[in-house]
C-alpha positions, -999 to +999 in steps of 0.1 A: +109-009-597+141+006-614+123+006-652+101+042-650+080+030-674+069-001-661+072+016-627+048+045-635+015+018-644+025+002-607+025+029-591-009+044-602-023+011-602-021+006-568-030+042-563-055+045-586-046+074-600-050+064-638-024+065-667-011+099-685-025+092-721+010+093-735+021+059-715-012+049-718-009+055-763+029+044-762+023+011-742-007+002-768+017+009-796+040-012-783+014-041-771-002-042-811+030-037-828+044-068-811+020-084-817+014-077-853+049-087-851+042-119-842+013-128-859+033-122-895+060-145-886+037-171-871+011-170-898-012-196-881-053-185-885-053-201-851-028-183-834-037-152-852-069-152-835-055-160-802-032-133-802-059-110-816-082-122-784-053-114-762-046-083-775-079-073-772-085-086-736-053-066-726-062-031-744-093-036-723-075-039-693-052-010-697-077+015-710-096+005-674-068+009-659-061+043-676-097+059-665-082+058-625-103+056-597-103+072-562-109+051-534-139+062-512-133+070-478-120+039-459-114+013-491 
């Protein structure tokens, strides 16, 4: 992928290596403050709870993500 940042969670996704915490704070930054974004100019209790659901399912997701794993022997 020619974008390093987006690059950089590829490539230790699929080697499991974890996130460095400064992608890991800058991509969470940028996730809530689009979000935030969004939800102001929107203004719908509705929406603001779906994006709040989503934004909370995803910060999940990348702070698993950010932990890294090492695969065991042969997986």
């Amino acid at each position: 992928m020619k974008i390093p940042f987006f690059s950089e969670h590829i490539e230790n996704y699929t080697r499991r290596t974890g996130l460095r915490r400064k992608t890991l704070l800058l991509s969470l930054g940028w996730l809530w403050g689009m979000l935030l974004i969004s939800m102001f100019f929107i203004g719908s209790g509705r929406i603001i709870l779906l994006l709040s659901c989503v934004g909370a399912a995803v910060t999940c997701h990348l702070l698993w993500i950010a932990r890294g794993r090492k695969r065991d022997g042969g997986t």
